[in-house]
PyMOL CGO cylinders between C-alpha atoms (Angstrom):
from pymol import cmd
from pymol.cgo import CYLINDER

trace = [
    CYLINDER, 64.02, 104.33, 170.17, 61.11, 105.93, 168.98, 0.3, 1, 1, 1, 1, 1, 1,
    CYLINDER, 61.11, 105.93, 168.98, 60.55, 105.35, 165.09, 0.3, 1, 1, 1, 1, 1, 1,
    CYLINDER, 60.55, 105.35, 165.09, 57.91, 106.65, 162.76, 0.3, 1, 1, 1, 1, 1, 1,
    CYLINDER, 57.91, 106.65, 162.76, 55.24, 103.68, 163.08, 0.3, 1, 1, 1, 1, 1, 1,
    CYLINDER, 55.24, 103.68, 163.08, 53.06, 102.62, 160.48, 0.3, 1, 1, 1, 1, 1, 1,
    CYLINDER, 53.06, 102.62, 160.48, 52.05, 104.31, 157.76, 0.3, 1, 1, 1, 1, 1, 1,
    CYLINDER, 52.05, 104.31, 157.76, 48.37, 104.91, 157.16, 0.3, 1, 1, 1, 1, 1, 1,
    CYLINDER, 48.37, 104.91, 157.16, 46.45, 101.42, 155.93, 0.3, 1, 1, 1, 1, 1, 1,
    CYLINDER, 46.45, 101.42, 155.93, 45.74, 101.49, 152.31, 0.3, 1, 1, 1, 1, 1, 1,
    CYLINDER, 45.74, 101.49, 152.31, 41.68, 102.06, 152.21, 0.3, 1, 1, 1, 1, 1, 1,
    CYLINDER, 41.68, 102.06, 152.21, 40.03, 99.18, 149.90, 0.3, 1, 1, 1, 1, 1, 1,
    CYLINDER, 40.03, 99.18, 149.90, 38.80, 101.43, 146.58, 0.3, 1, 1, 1, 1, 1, 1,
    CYLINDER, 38.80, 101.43, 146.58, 35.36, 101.16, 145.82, 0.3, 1, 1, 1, 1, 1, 1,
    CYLINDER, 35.36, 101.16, 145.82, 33.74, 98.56, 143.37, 0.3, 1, 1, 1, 1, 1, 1,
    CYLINDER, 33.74, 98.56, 143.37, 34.44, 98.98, 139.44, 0.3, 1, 1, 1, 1, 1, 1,
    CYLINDER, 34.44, 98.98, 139.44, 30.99, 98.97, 138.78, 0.3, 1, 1, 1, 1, 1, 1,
    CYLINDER, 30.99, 98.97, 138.78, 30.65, 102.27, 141.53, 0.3, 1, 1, 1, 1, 1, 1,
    CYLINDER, 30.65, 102.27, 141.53, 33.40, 103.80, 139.89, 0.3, 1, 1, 1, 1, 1, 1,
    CYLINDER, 33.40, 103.80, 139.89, 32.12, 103.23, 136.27, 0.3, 1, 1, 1, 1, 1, 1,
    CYLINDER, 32.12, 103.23, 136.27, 28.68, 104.41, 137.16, 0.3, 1, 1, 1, 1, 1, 1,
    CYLINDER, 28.68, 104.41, 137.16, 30.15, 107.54, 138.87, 0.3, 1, 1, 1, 1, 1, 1,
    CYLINDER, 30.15, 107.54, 138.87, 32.20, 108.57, 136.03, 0.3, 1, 1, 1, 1, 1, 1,
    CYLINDER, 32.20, 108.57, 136.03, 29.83, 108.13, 133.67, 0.3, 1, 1, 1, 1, 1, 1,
    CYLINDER, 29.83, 108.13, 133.67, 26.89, 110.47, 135.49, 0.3, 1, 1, 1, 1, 1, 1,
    CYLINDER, 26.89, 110.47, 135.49, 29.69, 113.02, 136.04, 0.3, 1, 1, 1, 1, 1, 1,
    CYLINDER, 29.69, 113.02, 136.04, 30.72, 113.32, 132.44, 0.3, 1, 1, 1, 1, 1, 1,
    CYLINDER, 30.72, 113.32, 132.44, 26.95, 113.32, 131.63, 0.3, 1, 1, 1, 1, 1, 1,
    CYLINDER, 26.95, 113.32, 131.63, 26.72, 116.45, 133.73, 0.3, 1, 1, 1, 1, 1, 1,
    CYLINDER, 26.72, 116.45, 133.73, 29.37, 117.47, 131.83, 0.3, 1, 1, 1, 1, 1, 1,
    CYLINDER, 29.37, 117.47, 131.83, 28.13, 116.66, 128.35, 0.3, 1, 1, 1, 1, 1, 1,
    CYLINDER, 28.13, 116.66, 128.35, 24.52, 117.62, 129.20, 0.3, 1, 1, 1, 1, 1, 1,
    CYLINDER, 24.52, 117.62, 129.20, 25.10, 121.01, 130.43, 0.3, 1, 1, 1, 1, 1, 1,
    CYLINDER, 25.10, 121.01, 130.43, 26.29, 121.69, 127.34, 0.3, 1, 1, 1, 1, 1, 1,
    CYLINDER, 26.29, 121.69, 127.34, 29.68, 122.62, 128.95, 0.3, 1, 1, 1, 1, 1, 1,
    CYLINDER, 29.68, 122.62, 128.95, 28.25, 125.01, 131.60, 0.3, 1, 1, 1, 1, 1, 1,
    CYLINDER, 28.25, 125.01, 131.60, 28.46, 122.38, 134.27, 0.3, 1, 1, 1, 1, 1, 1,
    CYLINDER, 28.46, 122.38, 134.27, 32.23, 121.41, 133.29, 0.3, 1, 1, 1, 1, 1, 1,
    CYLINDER, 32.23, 121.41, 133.29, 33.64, 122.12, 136.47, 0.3, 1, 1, 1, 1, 1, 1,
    CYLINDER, 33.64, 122.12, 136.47, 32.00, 119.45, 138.64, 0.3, 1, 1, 1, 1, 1, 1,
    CYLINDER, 32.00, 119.45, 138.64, 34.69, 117.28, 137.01, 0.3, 1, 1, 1, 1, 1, 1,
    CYLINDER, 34.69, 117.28, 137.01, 37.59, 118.84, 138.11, 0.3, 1, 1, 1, 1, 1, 1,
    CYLINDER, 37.59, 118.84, 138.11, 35.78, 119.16, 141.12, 0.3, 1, 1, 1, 1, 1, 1,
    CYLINDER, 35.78, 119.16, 141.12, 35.14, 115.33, 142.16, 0.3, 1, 1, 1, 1, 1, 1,
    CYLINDER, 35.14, 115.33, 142.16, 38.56, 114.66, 140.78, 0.3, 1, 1, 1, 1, 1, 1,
    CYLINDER, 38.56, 114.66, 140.78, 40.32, 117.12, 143.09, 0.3, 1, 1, 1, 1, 1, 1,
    CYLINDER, 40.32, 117.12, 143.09, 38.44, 115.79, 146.07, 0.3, 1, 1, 1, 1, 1, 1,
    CYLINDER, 38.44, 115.79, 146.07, 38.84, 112.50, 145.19, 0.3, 1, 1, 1, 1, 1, 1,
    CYLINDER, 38.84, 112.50, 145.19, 42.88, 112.75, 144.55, 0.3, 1, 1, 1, 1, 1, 1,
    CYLINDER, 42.88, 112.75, 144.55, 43.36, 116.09, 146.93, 0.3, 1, 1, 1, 1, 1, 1,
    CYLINDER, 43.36, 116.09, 146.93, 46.18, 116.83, 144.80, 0.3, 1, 1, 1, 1, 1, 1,
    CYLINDER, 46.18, 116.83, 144.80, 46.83, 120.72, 144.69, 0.3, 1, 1, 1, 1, 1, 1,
    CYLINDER, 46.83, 120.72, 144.69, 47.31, 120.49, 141.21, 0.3, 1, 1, 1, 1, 1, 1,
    CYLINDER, 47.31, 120.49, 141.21, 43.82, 119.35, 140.79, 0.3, 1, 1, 1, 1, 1, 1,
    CYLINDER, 43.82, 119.35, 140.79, 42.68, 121.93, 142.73, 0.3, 1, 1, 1, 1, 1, 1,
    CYLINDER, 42.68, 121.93, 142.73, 43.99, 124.56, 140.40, 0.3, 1, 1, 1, 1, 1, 1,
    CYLINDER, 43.99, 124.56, 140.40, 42.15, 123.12, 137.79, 0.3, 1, 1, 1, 1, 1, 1,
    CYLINDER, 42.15, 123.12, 137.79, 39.04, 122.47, 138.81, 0.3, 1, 1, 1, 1, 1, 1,
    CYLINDER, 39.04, 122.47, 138.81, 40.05, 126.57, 139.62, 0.3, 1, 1, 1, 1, 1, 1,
    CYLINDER, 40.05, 126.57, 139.62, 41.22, 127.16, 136.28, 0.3, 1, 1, 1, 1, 1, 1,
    CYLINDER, 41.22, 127.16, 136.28, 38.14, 125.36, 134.81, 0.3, 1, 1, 1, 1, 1, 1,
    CYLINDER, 38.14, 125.36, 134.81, 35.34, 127.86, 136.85, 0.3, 1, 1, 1, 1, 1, 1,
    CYLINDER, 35.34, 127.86, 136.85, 37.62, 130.81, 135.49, 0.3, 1, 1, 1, 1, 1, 1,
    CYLINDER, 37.62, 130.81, 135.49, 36.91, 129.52, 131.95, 0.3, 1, 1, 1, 1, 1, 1,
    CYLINDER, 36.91, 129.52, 131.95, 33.08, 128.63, 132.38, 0.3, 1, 1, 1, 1, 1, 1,
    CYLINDER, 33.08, 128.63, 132.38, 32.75, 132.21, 133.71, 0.3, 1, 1, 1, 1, 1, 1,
    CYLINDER, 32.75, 132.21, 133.71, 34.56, 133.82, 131.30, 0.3, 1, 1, 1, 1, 1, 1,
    CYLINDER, 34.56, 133.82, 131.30, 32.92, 131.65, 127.93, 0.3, 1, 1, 1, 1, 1, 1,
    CYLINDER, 32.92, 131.65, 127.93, 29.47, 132.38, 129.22, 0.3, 1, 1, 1, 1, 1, 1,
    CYLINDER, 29.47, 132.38, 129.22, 30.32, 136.06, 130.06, 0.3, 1, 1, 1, 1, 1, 1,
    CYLINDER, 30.32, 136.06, 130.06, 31.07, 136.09, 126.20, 0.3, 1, 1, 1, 1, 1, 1,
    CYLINDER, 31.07, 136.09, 126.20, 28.28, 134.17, 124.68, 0.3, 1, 1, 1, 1, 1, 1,
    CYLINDER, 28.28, 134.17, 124.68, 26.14, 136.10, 127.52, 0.3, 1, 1, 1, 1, 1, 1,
    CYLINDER, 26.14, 136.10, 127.52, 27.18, 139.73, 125.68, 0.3, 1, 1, 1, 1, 1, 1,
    CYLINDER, 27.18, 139.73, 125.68, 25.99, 138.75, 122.20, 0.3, 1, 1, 1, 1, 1, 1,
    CYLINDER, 25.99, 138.75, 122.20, 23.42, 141.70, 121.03, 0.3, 1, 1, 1, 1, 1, 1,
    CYLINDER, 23.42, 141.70, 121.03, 20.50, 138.84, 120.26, 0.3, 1, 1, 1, 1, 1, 1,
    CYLINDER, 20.50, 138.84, 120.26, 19.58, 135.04, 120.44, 0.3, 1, 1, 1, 1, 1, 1,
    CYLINDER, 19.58, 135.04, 120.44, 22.01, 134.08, 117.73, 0.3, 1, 1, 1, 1, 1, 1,
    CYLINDER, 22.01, 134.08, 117.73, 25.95, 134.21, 118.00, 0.3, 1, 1, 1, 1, 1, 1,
    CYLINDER, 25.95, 134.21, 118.00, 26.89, 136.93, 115.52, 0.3, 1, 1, 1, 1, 1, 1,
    CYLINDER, 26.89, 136.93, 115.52, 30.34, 138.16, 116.69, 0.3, 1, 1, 1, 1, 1, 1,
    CYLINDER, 30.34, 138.16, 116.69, 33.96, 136.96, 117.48, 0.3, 1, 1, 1, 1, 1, 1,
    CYLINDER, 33.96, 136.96, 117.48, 33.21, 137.30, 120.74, 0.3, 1, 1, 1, 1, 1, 1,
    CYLINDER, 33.21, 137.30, 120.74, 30.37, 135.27, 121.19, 0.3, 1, 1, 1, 1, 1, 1,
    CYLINDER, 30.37, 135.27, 121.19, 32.25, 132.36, 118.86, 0.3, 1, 1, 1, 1, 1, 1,
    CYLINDER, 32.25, 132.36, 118.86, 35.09, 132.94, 121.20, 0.3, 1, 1, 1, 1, 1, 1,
    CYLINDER, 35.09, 132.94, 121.20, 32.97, 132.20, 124.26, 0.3, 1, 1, 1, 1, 1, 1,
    CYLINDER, 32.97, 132.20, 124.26, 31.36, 129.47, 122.46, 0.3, 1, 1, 1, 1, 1, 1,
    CYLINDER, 31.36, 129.47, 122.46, 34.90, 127.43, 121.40, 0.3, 1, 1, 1, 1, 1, 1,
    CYLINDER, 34.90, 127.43, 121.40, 36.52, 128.27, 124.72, 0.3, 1, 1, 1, 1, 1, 1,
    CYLINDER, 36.52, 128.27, 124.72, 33.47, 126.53, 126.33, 0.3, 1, 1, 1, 1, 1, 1,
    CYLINDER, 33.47, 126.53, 126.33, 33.52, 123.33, 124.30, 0.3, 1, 1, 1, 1, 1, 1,
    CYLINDER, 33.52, 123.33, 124.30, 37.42, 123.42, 124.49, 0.3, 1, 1, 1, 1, 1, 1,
    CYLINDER, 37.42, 123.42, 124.49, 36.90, 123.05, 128.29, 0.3, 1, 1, 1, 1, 1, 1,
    CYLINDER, 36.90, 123.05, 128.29, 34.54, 120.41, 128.29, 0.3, 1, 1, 1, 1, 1, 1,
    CYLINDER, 34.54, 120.41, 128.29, 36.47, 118.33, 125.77, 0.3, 1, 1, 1, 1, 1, 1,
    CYLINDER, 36.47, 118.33, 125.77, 40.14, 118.96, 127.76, 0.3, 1, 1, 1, 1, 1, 1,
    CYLINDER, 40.14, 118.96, 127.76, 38.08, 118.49, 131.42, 0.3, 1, 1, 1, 1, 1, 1,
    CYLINDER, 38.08, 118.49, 131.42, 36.33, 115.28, 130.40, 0.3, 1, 1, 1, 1, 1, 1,
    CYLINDER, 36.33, 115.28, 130.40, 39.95, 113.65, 129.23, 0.3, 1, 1, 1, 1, 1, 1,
    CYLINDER, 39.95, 113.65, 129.23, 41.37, 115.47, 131.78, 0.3, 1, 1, 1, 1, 1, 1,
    CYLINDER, 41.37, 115.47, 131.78, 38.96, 113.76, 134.81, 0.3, 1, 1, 1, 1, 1, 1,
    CYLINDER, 38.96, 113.76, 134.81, 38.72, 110.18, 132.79, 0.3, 1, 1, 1, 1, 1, 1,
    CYLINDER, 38.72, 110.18, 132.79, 42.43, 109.61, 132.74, 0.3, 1, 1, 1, 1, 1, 1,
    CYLINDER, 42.43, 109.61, 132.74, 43.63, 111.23, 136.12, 0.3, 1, 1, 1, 1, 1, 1,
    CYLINDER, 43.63, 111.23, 136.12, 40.96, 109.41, 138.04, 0.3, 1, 1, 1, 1, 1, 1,
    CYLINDER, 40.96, 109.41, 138.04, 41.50, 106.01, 136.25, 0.3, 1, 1, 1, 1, 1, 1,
    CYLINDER, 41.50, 106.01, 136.25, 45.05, 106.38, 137.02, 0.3, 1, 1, 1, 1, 1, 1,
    CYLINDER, 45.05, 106.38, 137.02, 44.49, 107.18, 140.65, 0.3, 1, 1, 1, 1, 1, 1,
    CYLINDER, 44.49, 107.18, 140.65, 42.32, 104.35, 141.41, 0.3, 1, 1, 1, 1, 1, 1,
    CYLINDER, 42.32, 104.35, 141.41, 44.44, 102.05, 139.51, 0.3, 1, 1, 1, 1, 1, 1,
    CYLINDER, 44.44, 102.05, 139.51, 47.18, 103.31, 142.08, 0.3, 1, 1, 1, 1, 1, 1,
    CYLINDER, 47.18, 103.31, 142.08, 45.29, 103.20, 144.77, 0.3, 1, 1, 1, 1, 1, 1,
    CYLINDER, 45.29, 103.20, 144.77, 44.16, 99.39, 144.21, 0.3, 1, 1, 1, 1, 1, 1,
    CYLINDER, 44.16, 99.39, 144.21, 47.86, 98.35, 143.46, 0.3, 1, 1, 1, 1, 1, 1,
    CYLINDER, 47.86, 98.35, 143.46, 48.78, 100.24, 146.91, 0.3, 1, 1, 1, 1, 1, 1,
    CYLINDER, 48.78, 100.24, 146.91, 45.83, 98.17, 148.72, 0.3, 1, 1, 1, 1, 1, 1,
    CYLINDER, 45.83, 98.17, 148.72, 46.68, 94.63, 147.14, 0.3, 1, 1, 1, 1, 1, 1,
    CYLINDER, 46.68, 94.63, 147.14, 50.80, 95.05, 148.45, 0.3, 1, 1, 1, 1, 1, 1,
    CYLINDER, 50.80, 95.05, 148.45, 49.52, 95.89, 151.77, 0.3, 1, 1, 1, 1, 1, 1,
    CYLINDER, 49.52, 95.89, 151.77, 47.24, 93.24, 151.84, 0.3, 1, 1, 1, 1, 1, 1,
    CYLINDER, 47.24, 93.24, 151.84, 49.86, 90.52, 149.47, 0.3, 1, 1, 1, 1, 1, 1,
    CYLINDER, 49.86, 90.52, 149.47, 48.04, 90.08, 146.88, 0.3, 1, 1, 1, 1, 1, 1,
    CYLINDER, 48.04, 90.08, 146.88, 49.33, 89.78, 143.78, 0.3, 1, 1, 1, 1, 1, 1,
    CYLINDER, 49.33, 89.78, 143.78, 49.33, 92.23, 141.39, 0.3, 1, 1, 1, 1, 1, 1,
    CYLINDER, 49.33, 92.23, 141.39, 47.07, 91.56, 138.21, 0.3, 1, 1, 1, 1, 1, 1,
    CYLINDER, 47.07, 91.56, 138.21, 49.77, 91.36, 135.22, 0.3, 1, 1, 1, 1, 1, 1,
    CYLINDER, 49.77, 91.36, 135.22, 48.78, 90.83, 131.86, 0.3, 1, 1, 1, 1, 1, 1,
    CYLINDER, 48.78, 90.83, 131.86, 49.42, 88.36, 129.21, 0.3, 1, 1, 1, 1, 1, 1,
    CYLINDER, 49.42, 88.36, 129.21, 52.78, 88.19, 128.40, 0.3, 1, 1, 1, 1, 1, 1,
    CYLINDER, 52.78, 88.19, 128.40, 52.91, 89.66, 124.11, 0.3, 1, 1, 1, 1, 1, 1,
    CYLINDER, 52.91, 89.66, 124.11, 52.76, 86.67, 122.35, 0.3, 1, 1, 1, 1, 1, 1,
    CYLINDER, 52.76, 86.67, 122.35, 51.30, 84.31, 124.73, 0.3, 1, 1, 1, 1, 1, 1,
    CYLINDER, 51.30, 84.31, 124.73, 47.97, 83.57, 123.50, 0.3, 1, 1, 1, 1, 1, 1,
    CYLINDER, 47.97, 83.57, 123.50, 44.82, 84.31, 125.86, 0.3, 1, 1, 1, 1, 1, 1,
    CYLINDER, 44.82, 84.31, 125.86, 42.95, 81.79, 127.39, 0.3, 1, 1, 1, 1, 1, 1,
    CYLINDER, 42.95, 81.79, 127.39, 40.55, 80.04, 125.31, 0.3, 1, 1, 1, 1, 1, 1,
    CYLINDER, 40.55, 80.04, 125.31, 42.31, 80.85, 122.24, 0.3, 1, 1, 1, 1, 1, 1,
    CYLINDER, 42.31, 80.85, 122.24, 44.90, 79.20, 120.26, 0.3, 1, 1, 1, 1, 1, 1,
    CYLINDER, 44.90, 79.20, 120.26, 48.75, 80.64, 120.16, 0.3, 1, 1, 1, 1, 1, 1,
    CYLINDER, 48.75, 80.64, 120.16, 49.85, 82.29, 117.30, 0.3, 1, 1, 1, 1, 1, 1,
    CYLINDER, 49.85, 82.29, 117.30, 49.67, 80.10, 114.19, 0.3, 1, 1, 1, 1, 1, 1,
    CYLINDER, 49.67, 80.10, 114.19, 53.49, 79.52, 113.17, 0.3, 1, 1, 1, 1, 1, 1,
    CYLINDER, 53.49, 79.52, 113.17, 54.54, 81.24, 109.77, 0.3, 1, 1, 1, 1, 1, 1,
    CYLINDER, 54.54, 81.24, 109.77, 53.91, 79.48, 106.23, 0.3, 1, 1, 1, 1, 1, 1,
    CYLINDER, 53.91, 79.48, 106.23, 57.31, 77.19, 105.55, 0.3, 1, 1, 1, 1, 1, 1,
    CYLINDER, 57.31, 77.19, 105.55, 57.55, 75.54, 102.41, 0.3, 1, 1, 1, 1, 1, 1,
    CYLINDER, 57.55, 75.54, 102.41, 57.70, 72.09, 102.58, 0.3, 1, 1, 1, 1, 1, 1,
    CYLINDER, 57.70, 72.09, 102.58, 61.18, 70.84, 102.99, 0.3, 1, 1, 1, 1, 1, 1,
    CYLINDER, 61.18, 70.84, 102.99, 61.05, 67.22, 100.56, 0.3, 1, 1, 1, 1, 1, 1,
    CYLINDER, 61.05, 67.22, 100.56, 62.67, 64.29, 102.48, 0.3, 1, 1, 1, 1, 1, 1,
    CYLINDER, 62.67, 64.29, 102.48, 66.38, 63.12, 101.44, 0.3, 1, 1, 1, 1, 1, 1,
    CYLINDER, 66.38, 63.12, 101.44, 66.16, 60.63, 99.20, 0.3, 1, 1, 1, 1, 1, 1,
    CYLINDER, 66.16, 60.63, 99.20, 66.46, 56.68, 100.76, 0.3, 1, 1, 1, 1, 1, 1,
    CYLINDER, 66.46, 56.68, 100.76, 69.82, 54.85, 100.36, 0.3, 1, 1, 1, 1, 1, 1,
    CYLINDER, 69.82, 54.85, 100.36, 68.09, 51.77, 100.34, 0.3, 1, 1, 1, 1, 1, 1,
    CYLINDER, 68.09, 51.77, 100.34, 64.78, 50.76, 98.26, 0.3, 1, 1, 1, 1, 1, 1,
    CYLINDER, 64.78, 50.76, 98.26, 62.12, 50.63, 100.25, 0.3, 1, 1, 1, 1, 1, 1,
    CYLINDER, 62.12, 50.63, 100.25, 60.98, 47.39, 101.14, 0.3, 1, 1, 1, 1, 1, 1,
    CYLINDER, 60.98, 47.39, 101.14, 56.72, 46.30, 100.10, 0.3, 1, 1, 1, 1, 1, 1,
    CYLINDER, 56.72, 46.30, 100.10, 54.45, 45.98, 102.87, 0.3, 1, 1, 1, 1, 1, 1,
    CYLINDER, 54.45, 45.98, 102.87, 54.00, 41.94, 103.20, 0.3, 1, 1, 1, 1, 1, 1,
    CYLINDER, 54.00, 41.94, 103.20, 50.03, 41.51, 103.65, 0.3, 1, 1, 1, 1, 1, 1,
    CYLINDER, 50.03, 41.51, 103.65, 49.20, 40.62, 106.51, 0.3, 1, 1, 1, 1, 1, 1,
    CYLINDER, 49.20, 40.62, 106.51, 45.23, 38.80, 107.62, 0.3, 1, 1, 1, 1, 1, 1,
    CYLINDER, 45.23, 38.80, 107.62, 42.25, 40.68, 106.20, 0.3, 1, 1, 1, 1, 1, 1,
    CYLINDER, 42.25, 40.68, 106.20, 40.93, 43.17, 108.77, 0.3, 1, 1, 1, 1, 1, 1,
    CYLINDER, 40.93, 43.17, 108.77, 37.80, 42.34, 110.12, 0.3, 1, 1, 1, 1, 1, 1,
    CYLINDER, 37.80, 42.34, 110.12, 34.94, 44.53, 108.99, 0.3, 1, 1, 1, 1, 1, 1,
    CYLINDER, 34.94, 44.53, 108.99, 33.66, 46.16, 111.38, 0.3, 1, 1, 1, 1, 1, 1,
    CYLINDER, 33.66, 46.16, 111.38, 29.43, 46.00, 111.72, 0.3, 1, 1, 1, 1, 1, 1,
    CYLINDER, 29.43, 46.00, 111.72, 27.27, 49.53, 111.21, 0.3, 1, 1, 1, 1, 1, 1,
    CYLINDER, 27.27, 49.53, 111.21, 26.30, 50.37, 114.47, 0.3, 1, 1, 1, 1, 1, 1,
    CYLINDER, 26.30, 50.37, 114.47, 22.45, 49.61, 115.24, 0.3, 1, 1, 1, 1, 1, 1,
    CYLINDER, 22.45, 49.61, 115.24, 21.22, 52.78, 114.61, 0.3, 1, 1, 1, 1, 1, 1,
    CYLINDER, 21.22, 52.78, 114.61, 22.65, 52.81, 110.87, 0.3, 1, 1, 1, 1, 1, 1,
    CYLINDER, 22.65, 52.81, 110.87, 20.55, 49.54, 110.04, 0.3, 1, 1, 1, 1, 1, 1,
    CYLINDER, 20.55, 49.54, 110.04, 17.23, 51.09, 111.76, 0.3, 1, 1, 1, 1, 1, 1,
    CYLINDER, 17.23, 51.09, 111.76, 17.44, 54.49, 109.29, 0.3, 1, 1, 1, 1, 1, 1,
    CYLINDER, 17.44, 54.49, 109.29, 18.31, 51.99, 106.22, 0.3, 1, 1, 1, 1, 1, 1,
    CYLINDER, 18.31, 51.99, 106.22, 15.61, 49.81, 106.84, 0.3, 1, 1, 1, 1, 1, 1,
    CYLINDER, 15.61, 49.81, 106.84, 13.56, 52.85, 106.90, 0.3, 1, 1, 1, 1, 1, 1,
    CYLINDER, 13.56, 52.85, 106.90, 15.13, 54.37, 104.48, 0.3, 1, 1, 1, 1, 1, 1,
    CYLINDER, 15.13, 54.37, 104.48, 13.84, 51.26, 102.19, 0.3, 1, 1, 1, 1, 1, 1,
    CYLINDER, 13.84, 51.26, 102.19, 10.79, 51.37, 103.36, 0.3, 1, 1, 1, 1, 1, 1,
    CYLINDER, 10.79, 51.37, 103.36, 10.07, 54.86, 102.81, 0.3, 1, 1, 1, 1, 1, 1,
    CYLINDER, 10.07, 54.86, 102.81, 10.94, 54.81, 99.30, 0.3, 1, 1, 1, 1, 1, 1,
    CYLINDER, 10.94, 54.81, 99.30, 8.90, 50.94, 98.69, 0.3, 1, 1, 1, 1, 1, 1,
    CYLINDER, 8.90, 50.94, 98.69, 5.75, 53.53, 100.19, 0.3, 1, 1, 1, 1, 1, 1,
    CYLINDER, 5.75, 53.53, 100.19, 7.00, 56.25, 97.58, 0.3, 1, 1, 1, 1, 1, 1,
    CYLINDER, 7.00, 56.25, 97.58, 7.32, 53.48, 94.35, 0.3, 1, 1, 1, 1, 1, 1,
    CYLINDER, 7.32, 53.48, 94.35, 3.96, 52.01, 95.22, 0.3, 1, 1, 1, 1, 1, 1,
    CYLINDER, 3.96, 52.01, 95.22, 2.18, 56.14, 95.46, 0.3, 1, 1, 1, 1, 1, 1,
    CYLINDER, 2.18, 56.14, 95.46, 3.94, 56.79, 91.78, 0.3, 1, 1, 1, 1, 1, 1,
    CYLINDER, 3.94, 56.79, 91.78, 2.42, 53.85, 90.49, 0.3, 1, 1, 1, 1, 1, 1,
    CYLINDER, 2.42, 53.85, 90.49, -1.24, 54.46, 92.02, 0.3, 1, 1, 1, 1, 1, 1,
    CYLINDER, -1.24, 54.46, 92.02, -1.14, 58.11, 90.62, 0.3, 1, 1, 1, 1, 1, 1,
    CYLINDER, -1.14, 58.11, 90.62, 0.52, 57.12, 87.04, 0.3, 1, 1, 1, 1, 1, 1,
    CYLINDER, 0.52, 57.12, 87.04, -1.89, 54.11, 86.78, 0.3, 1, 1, 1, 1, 1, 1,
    CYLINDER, -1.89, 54.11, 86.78, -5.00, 56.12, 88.18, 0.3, 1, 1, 1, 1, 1, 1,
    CYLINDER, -5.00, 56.12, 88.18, -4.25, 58.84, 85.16, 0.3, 1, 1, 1, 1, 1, 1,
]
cmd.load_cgo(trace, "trace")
């Protein structure tokens, strides 16, 4: 009655923020190299995922770097003249361009995997988004369309007059109205009495 046991425990992935700053200083390698340094992506992403297919491109993507710099390398002078040396020179920024896709999306995709395998194991549910439609939160729901305004059926019966009923009671202005009247009027008393100094003074 011997069975197969437990499968491995799914490891917790590291931090966003880890991940994010490790992607970005590899593609900066990348990028900053100019291209020669391409194959450090395929690199990390094959010994991150240990996929063989990985492996056979971070393989495929040394063979290139050789081969672009062997043909910029044979170029007579300083400046790329022939078809040779723009060959080298495309295939090298070709291979950047497909590596750095390449490594962004395959190792999203794996750590997105690998945190979906570690929140099963542990029962936590998975993170689903918004269902399409529902609004986000914090924001409104879709305004409805523009209807035209549908009249009402005309009464059967006239419609009777309101009978009046006691005068509401007026309601006082609240304290601090009265305070910024009574300024009010006294500011402009001040301002009626400086007019008549100045036109009088003249």
């Amino acid at each position: 009655m011997q069975g197969h046991g437990y499968g491995p425990p799914a490891q917790r992935p590291p931090h966003p923020a880890v991940l994010i700053s490790l992607r970005v200083l590899f593609v900066a390698v990348g990028i900053l190299s100019l291209g020669f340094l391409v194959w450090v992506l395929p690199l990390r992403l094959a010994a991150v995922t240990r996929r063989p297919l990985d492996w056979a491109l971070f393989v495929a993507a040394l063979l290139l770097d050789g081969l672009s710099l062997a043909l910029v390398g044979s170029e007579p002078g300083d400046d790329i003249t022939t078809a040779r040396g723009y060959t080298g020179l495309y295939l090298l920024l070709g291979t950047l361009v497909a590596a750095t896709v390449y490594y962004l999306v395959a190792e999203i995709r794996h750590y997105a995997r690998r945190n979906q395998a570690f929140r099963a194991q542990r029962g936590i549910p998975a993170q689903q988004p918004p269902a399409p439609g529902a609004p986000a939160y914090g924001y409104p729901g879709p305004a409805a369309p523009y209807a035209a305004p549908v009249a009402p059926p005309a009464p059967a019966a006239p419609p009777h007059t309101p009978v009046p009923g006691p005068p509401l009671p007026h309601r006082p202005a609240p304290a601090r109205i009265d305070q910024v009247r009574a300024e009010l009027d006294e500011l402009s008393d001040y301002l009626r009495k400086q007019d008549g100094q100045h036109e009088g003074g003249r």
